[in-house]
C-alpha positions as CSV (number, residue, x, y, z in Angstrom):
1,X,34.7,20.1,101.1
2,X,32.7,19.1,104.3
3,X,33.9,19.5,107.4
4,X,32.9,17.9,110.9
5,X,31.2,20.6,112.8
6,X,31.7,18.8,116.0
7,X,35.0,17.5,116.2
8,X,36.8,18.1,119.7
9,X,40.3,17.9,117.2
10,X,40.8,19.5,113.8
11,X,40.7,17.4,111.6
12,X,43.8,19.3,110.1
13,X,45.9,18.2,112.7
14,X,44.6,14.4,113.4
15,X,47.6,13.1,111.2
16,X,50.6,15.0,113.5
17,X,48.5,14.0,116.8
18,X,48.1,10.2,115.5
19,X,51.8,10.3,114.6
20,X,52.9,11.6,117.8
21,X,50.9,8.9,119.3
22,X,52.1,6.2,117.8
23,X,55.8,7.5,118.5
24,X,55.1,7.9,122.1
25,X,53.8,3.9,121.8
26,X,57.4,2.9,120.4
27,X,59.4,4.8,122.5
28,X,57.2,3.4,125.8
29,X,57.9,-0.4,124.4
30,X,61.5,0.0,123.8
31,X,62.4,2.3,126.9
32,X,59.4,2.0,129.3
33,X,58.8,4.3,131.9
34,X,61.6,7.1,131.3
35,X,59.3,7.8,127.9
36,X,56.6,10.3,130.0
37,X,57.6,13.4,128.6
38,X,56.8,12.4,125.1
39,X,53.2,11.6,126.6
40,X,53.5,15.4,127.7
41,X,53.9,16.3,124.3
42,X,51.1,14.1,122.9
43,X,48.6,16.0,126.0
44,X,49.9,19.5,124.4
45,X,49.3,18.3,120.9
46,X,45.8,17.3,122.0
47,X,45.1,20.8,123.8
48,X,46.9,22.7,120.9
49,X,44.7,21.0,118.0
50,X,41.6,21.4,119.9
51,X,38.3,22.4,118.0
52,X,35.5,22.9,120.5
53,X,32.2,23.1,119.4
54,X,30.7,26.7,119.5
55,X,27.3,28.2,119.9
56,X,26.6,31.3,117.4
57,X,24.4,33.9,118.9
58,X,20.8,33.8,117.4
59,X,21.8,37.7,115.9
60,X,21.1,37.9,112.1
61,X,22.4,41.6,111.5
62,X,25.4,40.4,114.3
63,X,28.8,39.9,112.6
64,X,30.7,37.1,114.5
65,X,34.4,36.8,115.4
66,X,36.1,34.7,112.8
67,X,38.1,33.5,115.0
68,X,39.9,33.3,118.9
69,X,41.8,36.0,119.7
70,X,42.6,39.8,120.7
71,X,40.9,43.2,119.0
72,X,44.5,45.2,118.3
73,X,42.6,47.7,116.0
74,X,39.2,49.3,114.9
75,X,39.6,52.4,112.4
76,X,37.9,53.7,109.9
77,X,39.7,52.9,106.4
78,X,39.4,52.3,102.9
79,X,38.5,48.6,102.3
80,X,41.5,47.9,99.6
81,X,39.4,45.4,98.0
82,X,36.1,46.7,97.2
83,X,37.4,50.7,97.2
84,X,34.6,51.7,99.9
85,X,34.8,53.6,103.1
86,X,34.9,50.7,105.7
87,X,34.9,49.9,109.4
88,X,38.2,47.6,109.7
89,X,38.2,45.5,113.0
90,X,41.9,43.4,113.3
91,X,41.8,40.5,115.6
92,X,45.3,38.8,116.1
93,X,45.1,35.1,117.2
94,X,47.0,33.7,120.0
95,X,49.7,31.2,119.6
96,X,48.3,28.8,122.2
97,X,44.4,29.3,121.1
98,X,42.4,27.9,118.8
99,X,43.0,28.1,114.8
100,X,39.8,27.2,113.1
101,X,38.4,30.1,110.7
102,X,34.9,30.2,111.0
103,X,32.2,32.4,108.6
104,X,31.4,35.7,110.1
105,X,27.9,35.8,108.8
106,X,25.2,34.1,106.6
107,X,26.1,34.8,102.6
108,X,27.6,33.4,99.6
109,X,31.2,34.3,98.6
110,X,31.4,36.7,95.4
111,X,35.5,36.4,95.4
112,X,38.7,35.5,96.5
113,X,42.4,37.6,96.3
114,X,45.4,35.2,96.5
115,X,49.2,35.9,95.6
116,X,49.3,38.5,92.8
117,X,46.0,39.2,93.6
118,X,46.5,41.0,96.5
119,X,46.8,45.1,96.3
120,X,50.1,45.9,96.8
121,X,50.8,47.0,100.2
122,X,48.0,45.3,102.0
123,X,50.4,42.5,103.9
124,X,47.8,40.2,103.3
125,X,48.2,36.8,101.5
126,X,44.3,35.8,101.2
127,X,41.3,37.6,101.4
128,X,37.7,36.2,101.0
129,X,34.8,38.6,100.0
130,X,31.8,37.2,101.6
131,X,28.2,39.1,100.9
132,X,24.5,38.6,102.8
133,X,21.3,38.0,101.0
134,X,20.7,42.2,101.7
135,X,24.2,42.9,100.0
136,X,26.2,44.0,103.0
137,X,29.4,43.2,102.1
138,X,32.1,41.9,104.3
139,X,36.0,41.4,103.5
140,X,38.3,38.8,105.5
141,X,41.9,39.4,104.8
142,X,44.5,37.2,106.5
143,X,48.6,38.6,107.2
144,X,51.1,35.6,107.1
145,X,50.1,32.7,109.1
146,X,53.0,32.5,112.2
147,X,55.9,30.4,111.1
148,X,54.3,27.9,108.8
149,X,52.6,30.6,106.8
150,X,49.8,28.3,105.4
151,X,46.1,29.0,105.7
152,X,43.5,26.0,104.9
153,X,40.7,27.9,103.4
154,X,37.2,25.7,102.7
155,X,35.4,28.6,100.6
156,X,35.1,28.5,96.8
157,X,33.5,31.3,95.2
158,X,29.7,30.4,94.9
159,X,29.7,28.7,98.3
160,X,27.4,29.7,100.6
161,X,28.0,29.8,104.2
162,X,26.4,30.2,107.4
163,X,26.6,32.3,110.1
164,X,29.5,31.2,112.5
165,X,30.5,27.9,110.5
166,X,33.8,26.2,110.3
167,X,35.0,27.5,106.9
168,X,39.4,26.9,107.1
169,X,42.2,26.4,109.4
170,X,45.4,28.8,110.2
171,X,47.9,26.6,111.9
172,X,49.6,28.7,115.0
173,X,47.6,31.6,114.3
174,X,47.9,35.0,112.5
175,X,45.9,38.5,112.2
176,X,42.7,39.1,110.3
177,X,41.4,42.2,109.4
178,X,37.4,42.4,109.0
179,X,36.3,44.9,106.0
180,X,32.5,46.1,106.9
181,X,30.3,48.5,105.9
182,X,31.5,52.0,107.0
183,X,27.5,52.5,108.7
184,X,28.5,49.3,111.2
185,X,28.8,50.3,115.0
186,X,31.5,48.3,116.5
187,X,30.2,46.1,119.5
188,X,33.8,45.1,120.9
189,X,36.6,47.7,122.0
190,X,40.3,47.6,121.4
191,X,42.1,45.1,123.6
192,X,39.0,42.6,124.1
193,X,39.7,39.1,123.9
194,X,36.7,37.2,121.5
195,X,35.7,34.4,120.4
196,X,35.1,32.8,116.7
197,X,31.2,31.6,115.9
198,X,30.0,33.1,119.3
199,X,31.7,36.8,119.8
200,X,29.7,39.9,118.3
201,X,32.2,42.2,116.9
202,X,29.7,44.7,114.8
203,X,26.3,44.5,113.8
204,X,24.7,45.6,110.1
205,X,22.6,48.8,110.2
206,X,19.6,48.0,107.8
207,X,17.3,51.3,107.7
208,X,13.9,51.2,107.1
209,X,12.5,53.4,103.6
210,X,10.9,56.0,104.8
């Protein structure tokens, strides 16, 4: 399913922004003037739905935020998905931010976990295993979206992706947890705010044979 990669509005939320428009049109014919605050809420619909265009870092091995919002964990963990050690990094999104999911890194995706799916205990509702052409793996796994709970998600398995592209859409935000490769050194600390398509959060440790 293409998407626009240059929309200044998701395209998700076009039909609630047009509809508010139009409603702020009918109420401003029938009552006039006194009809300004629904105009307020057709400016904070705009600001809220906004999709700015982002520039990804020219950093092959780099693994970008997926998407806008605050590092509240790195740990070392078992990735419940591919049984591995792993470096988890959790980013939880802002409810005034951003919501567009974008690809953390160049690869095709091997497999998805939806519903009974899911390893008991996770808290996730969707995860997405994404791998490079050098077979670093990578795991996105998204909690319950805030309030509406739904998660637009572009990737089928066999897609391939590029680094930093608009790949789904979490309305109001949730928390992701990134799965990497247990060798990854962590390039963001707990408590920094980052940025999806242009942030660095780890980088992939290739080692040369000796």
């Amino acid at each position: 399913m293409p998407v626009s990669q240059h929309s200044s509005i998701a395209k998700e939320g076009m039909p609630l922004l047009i509809a508010a428009i139009f409603g702020a049109l009918l109420l401003q014919v029938f009552y006039g003037g006194i009809t300004w605050p629904s105009w307020l809420l057709v400016l904070a619909l705009g600001w809220l739905l906004r999709d700015p265009q982002r520039s990804t870092p020219a950093s092959p091995l780099g693994i970008v935020a997926p998407v806008d919002g605050k590092v509240i964990a790195i740990e070392n963990t078992k990735d419940p998905y591919l049984s591995r050690d792993s470096l988890k990094i959790s980013i939880l999104m802002p409810l005034y931010g951003t919501f567009t999911l974008r690809s953390v890194t160049e690869g095709n995706i091997i497999q998805h976990w939806m519903d009974e799916t899911i390893p008991r205990g996770s808290g996730h509702t969707h995860a997405v295993w994404l791998q490079t052409d050098e077979e670093d793996d990578v795991v996105l796994a998204l909690h319950p979206g805030r309030f509406l709970g739904r998660i637009a998600c572009y990737l089928s398995t066999g897609d391939r992706v590029g680094q930093g592209r608009r790949c789904g859409y979490i309305p109001l935000g949730a928390q992701l947890d990134v799965y990497l490769p247990a060798d990854c050194p962590a390039k963001v600390s707990v408590g920094d705010k980052v940025w999806g398509g242009e942030s660095i959060l780890a980088q992939f440790i290739h080692r040369t044979p000796s």
